[in-house]
C-alpha positions as MATLAB code, in Angstrom:
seq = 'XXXXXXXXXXXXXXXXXXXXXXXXXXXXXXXXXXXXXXXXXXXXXXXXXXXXXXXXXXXXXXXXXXXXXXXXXXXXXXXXXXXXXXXXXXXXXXXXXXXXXXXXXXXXXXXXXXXXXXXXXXXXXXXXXXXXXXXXXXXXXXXXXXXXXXXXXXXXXXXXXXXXXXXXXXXXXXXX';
ca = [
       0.000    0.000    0.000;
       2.651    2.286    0.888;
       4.821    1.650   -2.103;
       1.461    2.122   -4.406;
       1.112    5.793   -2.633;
       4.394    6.394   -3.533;
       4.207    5.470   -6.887;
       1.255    7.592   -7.444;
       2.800   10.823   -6.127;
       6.116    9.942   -8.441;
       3.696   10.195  -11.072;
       1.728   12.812  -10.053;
       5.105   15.404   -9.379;
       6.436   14.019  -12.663;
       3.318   15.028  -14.611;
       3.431   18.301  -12.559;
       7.032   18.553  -13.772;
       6.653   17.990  -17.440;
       3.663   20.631  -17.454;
       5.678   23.459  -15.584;
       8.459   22.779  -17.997;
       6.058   22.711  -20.895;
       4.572   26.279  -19.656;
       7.966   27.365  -18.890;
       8.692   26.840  -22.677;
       5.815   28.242  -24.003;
       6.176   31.303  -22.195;
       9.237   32.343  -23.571;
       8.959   34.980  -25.914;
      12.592   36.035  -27.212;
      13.755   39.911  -27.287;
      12.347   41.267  -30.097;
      14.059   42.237  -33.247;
      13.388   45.601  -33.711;
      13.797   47.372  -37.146;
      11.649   50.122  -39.045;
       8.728   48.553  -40.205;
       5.661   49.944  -41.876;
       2.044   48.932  -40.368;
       0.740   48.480  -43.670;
       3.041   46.067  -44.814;
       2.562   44.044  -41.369;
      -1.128   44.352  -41.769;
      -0.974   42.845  -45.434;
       1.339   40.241  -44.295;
      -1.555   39.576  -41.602;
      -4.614   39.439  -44.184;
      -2.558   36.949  -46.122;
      -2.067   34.467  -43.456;
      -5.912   34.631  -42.388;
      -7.339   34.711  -46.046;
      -8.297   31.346  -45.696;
     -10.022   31.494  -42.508;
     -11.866   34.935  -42.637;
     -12.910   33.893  -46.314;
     -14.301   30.282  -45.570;
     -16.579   32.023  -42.841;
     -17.261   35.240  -45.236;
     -16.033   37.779  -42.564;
     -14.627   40.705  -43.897;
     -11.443   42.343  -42.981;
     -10.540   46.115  -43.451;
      -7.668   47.949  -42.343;
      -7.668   51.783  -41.806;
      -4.667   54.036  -41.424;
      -5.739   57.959  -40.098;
      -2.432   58.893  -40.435;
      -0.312   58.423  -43.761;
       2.610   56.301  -43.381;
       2.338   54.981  -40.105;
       6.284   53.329  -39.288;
       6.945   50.942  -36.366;
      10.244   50.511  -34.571;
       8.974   46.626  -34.162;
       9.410   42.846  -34.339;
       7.344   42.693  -37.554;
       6.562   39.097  -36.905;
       5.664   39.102  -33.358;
       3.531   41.888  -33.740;
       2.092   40.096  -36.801;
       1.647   36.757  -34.553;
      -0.526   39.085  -32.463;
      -2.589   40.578  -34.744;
      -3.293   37.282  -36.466;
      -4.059   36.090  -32.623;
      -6.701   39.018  -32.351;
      -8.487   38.257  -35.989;
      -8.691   34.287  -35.488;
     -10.440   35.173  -32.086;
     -12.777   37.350  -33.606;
     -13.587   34.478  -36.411;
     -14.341   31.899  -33.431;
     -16.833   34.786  -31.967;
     -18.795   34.878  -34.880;
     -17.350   38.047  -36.376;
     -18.952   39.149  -39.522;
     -16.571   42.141  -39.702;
     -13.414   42.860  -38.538;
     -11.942   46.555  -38.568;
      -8.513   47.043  -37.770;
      -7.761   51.261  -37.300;
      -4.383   52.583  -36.967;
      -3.271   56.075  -35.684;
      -0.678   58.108  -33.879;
      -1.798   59.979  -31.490;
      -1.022   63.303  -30.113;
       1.965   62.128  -27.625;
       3.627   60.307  -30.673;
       2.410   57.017  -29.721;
       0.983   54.368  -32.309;
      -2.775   53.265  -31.339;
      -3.871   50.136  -33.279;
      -7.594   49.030  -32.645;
      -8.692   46.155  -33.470;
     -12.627   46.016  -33.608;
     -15.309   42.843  -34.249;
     -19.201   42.859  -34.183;
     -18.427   38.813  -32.564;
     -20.334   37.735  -29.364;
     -19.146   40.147  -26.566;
     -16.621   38.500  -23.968;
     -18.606   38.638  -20.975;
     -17.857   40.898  -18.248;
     -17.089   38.615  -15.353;
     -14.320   37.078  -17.660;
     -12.973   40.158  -19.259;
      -9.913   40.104  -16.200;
      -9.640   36.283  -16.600;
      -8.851   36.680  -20.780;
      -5.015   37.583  -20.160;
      -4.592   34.828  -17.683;
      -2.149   32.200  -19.368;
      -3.863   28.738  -19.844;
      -7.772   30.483  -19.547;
     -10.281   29.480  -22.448;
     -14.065   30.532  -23.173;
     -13.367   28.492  -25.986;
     -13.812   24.331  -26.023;
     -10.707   23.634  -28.363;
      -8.772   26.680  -27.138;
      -5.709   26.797  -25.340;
      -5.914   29.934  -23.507;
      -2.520   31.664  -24.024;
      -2.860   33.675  -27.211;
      -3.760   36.975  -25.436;
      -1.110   35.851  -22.531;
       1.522   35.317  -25.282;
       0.050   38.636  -26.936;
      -0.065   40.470  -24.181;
       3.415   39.542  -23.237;
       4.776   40.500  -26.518;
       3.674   44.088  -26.168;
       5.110   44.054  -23.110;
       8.834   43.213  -24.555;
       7.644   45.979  -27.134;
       7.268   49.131  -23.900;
       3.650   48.899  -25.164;
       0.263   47.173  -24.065;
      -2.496   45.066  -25.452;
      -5.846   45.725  -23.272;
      -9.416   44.887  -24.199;
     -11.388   48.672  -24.042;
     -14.994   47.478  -24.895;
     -17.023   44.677  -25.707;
     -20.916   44.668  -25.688;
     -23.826   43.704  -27.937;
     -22.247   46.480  -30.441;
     -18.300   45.182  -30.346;
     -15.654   44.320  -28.847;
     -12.168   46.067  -29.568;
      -8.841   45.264  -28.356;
      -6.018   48.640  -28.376;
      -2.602   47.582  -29.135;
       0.006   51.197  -27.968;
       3.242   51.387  -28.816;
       4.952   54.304  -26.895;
];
C-alpha cells in the first residue's frame, strides 16, 4: 500500500514537472528584433495568413490608417503573430466584420484598434482573458492573449481589451 502511494505521487510530481516545464517553454517569448517597419506592410502580411479562414466564414477584414505612413520601430513578426491572434479570435466569436484602425496619437504614440461585431466576452471574464492557460473556448488553449499580451510588453507597449458589448468588442494595441 505504501509503495502504491508512492508510486502515485512519483507520477503525479512528474506530470506536474513535465507541465511546468512545458509552460515554462511556451512562455518564452525572445527579445524582439526591432527594425523600421511599416504597419501596412505588417497588416498585409496579416490578411494573407488569415485569407483562408476569414474567407471560408465570409467575414470581412478592413484595415484603416488615419495617419499616412504609419512606421513601427517593431518585431514585424511578433507583432504580426498578435494581430493574427486578435483576428482568429474574432472568427471563433462569430465576427462578420473585422476593422482594424491605426493612428498616432497626439503624444507620438501608435494606437492600433482592433474592432469585431463577434459575441461580446462577458464581463465577469474580461480580467480572466489575459490569464495564461484560460479558455471561453472548447478547443482553445488559452494563451494567445497571454503570449500577446506579453509580446507588447517586450515591445514598452500594451495590449488591453477597451470594450465589448452587444455592439463590439475592440482590443487597443500602444506602442509608446
Amino acid at each position: 500500500e505504501l509503495r502504491e502511494g508512492l508510486e502515485t505521487i512519483k507520477s503525479s510530481s512528474q506530470g506536474l514537472l513535465k507541465f511546468v516545464e512545458s509552460y515554462r517553454r511556451l512562455m518564452h517569448v525572445p527579445e524582439p528584433v526591432r527594425k523600421v517597419v511599416w504597419f501596412k506592410d505588417i497588416m498585409a502580411r496579416v490578411m494573407q495568413l488569415t485569407e483562408i479562414q476569414t474567407g471560408v466564414k465570409g467575414v470581412r477584414v478592413s484595415y484603416t490608417e488615419l495617419n499616412d505612413d504609419i512606421i513601427l520601430y517593431a518585431d514585424g513578426d511578433q507583432i504580426s503573430q498578435i494581430l493574427v491572434n486578435l483576428v482568429r479570435n474574432a472568427v471563433q466569436a462569430g465576427a462578420s466584420s473585422i476593422r482594424v484602425t491605426a493612428a498616432i496619437s497626439d503624444d507620438g504614440s501608435t494606437t492600433v484598434d482592433v474592432a469585431n461585431d463577434g459575441r461580446p466576452i462577458p464581463a465577469e471574464r474580461r480580467e480572466e482573458i489575459f490569464v495564461p492557460f484560460f479558455t471561453t473556448k472548447s478547443d482553445g488553449s488559452g494563451i494567445g492573449l497571454s503570449l500577446s499580451r506579453q509580446i507588447m510588453r517586450l515591445h514598452n507597449g500594451s495590449l488591453t481589451l477597451t470594450r465589448s458589448d452587444e455592439h463590439e468588442t475592440v482590443f487597443t494595441l500602444k506602442f509608446r
